[in-house]
N, C-alpha and C positions, 0 to 999 in steps of 0.2 A: 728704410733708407738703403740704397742700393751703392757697394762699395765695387771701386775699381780699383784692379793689381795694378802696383807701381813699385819699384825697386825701391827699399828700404832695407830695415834693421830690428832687429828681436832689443830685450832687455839690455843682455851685455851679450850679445853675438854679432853675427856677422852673415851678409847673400842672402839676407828674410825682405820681411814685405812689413809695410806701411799699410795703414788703410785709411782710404781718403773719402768721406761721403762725399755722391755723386746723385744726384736726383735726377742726372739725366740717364742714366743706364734703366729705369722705370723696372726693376725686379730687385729681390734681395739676393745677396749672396758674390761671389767675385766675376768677373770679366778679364779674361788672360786678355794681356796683348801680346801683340807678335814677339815682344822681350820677354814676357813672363811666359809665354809657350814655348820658348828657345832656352831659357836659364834654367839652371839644375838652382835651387832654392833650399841654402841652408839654415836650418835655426839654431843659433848656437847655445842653445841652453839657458836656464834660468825663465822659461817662461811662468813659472807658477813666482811668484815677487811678491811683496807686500800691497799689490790692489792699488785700487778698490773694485778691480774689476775682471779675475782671474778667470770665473769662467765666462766670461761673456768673449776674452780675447780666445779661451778653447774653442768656443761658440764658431769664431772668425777661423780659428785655425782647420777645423773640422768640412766648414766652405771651400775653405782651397783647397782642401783634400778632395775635395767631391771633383772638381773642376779638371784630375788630373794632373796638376801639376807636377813637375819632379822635384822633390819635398824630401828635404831628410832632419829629420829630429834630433838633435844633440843632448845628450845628457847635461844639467849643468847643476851645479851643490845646491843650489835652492830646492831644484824637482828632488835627490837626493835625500832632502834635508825631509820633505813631506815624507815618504816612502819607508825611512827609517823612523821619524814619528810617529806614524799610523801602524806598524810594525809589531812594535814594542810593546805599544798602549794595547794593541789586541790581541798580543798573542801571551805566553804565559809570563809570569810576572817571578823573575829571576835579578841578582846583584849584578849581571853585567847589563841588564835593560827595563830595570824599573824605575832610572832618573834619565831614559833618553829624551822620554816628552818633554820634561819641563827643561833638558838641555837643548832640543831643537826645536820646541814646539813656537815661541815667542814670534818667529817672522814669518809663521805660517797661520797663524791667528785671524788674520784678513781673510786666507781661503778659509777657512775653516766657518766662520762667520759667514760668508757667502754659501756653502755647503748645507749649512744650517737652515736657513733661510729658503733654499730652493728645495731641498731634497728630505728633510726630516720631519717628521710627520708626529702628529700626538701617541701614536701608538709604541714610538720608539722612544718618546720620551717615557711613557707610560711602563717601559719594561726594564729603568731602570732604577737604581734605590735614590733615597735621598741625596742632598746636594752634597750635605758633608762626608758622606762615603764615596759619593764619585769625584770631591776634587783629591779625598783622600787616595783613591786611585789614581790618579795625575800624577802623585808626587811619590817620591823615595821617602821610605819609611827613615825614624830617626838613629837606626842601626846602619844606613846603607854606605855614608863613608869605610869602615871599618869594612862589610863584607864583600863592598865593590872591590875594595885592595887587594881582599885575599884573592877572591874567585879573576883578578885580571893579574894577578903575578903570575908572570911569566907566560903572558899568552899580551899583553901591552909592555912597554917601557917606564922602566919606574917612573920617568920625567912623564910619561903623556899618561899614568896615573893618575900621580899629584894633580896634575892641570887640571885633570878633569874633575876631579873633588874642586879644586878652589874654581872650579869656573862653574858648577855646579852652586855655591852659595851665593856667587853676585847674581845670577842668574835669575835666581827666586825672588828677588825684591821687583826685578825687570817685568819678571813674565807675570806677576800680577796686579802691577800696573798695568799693561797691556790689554791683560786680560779685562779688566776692569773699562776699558775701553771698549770694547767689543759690544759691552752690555748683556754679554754671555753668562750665564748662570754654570757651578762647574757640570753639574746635570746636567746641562744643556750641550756643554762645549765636550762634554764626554761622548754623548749621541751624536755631534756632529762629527770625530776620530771615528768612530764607529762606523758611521754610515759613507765618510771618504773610502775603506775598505772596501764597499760594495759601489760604490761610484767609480772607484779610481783602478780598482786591482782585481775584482771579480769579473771575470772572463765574459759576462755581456754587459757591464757595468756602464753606464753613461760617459763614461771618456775612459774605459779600458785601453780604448786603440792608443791615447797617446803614450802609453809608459810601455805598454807591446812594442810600437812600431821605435821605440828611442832605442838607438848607437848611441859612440859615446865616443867614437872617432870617422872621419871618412877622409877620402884621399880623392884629389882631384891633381892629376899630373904630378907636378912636384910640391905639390902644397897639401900639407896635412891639418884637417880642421880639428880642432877640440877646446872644449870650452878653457880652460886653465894650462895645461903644458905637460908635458912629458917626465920621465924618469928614465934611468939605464935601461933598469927592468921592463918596461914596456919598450922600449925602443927594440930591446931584444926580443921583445913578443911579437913586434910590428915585422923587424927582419926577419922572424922564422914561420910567422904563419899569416900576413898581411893585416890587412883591418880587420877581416873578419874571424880572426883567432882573438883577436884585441875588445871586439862588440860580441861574440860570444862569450868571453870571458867576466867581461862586463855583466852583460845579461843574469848571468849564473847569477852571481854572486848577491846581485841586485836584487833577486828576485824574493829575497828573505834575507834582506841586511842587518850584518849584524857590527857591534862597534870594531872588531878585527878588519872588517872589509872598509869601515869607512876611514878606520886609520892605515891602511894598505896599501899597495900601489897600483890599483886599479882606481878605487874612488880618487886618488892621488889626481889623476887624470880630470878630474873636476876642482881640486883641493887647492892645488898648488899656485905659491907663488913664488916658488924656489930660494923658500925661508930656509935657516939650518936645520928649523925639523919635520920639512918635506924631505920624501925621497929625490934622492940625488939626480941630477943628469948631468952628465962628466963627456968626457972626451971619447968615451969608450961607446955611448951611447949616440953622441951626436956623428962619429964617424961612420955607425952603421947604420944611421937615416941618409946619410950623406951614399954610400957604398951602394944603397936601395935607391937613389934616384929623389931623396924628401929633400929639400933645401928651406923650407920656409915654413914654419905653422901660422895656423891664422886664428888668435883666439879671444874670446870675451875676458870676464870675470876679472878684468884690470878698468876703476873705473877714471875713465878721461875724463875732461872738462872739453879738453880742445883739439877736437876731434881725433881721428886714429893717427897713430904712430907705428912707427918702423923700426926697428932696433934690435941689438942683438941680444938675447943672453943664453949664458953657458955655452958663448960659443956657439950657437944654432939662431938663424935670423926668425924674428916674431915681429908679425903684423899684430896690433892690437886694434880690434875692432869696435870696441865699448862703445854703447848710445844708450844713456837713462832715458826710457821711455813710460813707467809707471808713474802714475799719479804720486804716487805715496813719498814713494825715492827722490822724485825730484824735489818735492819739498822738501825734505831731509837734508836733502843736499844744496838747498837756495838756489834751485833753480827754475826759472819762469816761463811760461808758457808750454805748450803742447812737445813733448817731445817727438822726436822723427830724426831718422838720418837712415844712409847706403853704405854699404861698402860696395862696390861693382870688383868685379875682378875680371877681365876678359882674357880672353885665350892667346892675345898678344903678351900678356905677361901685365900689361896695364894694370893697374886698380886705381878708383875714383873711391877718393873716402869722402860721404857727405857727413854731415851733423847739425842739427839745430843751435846746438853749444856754441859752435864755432863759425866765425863771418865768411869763411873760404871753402871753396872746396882745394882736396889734396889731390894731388894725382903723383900716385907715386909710378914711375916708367924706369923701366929694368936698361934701358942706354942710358938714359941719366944716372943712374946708381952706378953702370958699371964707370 
């Protein structure tokens, strides 16, 4: 089935693509039009979701990369959330990261199950121990409140400590129900962690390109994209070295996440919703996005019903661009049929907000605001 580019929307981002089957294009893969040959095409993060069909949308994404299009990949807490699970689970097994699985593992269960399924083979099951030792591996031994404590004083907040023990034991009832869903054995679901590392993060890996090629900010005139929102601290980053002190910094850190960086204020940048225990952004920070010529972010991970909104907070204006478009979410969330929607943004200052959710298109126009 052969899909044509049309201006759409990611998960919860914003300036991505829809895909529409067309049986009249008679080839697989995408067809730019004169708009999707002229548009720079953001995805704002969160492509990896609860399914059912993660990699088959990498599948789509990996198309329009071929096509050339101008494409830029946003980081968003979901991809995040994979990258610190698969991390932990395979690397050595320590008090600050041998209960991250079963802390982020639960909404990635869907990829992980798709992973399985495509890419692991009898022999990787074959080279691992029984089940009761690999779900024993999953989980935090029954010491690990006590020496997560010690080994994170003073390198976390006592408050985001605690949290993390008590969110830790509601956690475990969740993620094996979930688990139990899947139809995953924990052998099974141990070789599938295992084998996302050589799919997702080894250097010729079947979708290595997408976590290589992900920023996790970009700038387009006076509008700054990012999945979640800003802090002082990066705004200070942004002011002193642009975007790309901001997506290199990112990058680093990312590249072997550890829980200091996911509570920090770079992953902040995917995290936030400018609760009291996110990092701040204050006056000092939005004056010198203002001083650099930034007036506006545009960002997902706020989720709407009715279509995008405009509004300010901490004093810096935010487009929010959300459109549930996974199968999974939108059940979750009661809502019917196929999702789709646009954010368009044009160089007049325009932006056209579509959505499935919502019976109107928006058009937000910078004479009418002013």
């Amino acid at each position: 089935m052969a899909r044509r580019l049309v201006p759409g929307q990611d998960r919860e981002g914003f300036c991505a693509v829809s895909l529409l089957p067309s049986a009249a294009f008679g080839r697989k893969g995408f067809e730019l039009t004169e708009f999707g040959r002229a548009a720079r095409i953001i995805l704002g993060g969160d492509c990896l979701d609860k399914g059912p069909s993660n990699l088959a949308m990498l599948d789509a994404l990996a198309d329009l990369r071929a096509t050339g299009a101008a494409l830029t990949i946003l980081a968003g807490n979901h991809d995040l959330r994979l990258r610190l699970a698969v991390t932990a689970l395979a690397g050595p097994r320590t008090p600050m990261t041998e209960h991250i699985f079963l802390r982020m593992g639960r909404k990635i269960l869907p990829a992980l199950r798709e992973v399985f399924d495509r890419f692991v083979t009898p022999e990787d099951l074959a080279a691992l121990p029984d089940d009761a030792a690999c779900l024993a591996r999953l989980s935090p031994g029954p010491d690990w409140p006590a020496t997560f404590a010690a080994a994170a004083r003073g390198r976390l907040p006592e408050k985001a400590i605690a949290k993390e023990i008590r969110k830790l034991e509601e956690k475990r009832g969740q993620f094996a129900k979930a688990l139990d869903r899947t139809g995953l054995s924990g052998r099974e679901l141990l070789a599938a962690v295992l084998k996302c590392r050589d799919v997702f993060f080894a250097p010729r890996g079947a979708y290595a390109w997408f976590y290589e090629e992900m920023d996790v900010v970009a700038r387009m005139g006076s509008l700054l994209f990012v999945h979640a929102g800003l802090c002082d601290r990066m705004c200070r980053l942004l002011a002193e070295g642009g975007t790309g002190a901001v997506n290199a910094a990112y990058r680093a850190g990312a590249e072997a996440p550890t829980l200091d960086f996911y509570f920090g204020p770079l992953a902040n940048l995917v995290r936030t919703k400018y609760r009291a225990s996110d990092w701040a952004l204050g006056e000092e920070g939005v004056g010198l996005l203002h001083r650099r010529g930034i007036h506006m972010v545009v960002q997902g991970h706020v989720n709407n019903h009715a279509g995008q909104r405009l509004l300010a907070k901490q004093g810096l204006l935010h487009l929010e661009a959300d459109v549930t478009l996974d199968r999974a979410s939108r059940s979750l969330e009661g809502l019917d049929g196929i999702g789709a929607g646009a954010t368009l943004i044009f160089p007049s200052g325009d932006v056209i907000g579509l959505s499935r959710d919502y019976p109107r298109a928006k058009h937000f126009a910078p004479g009418r605001a002013a």
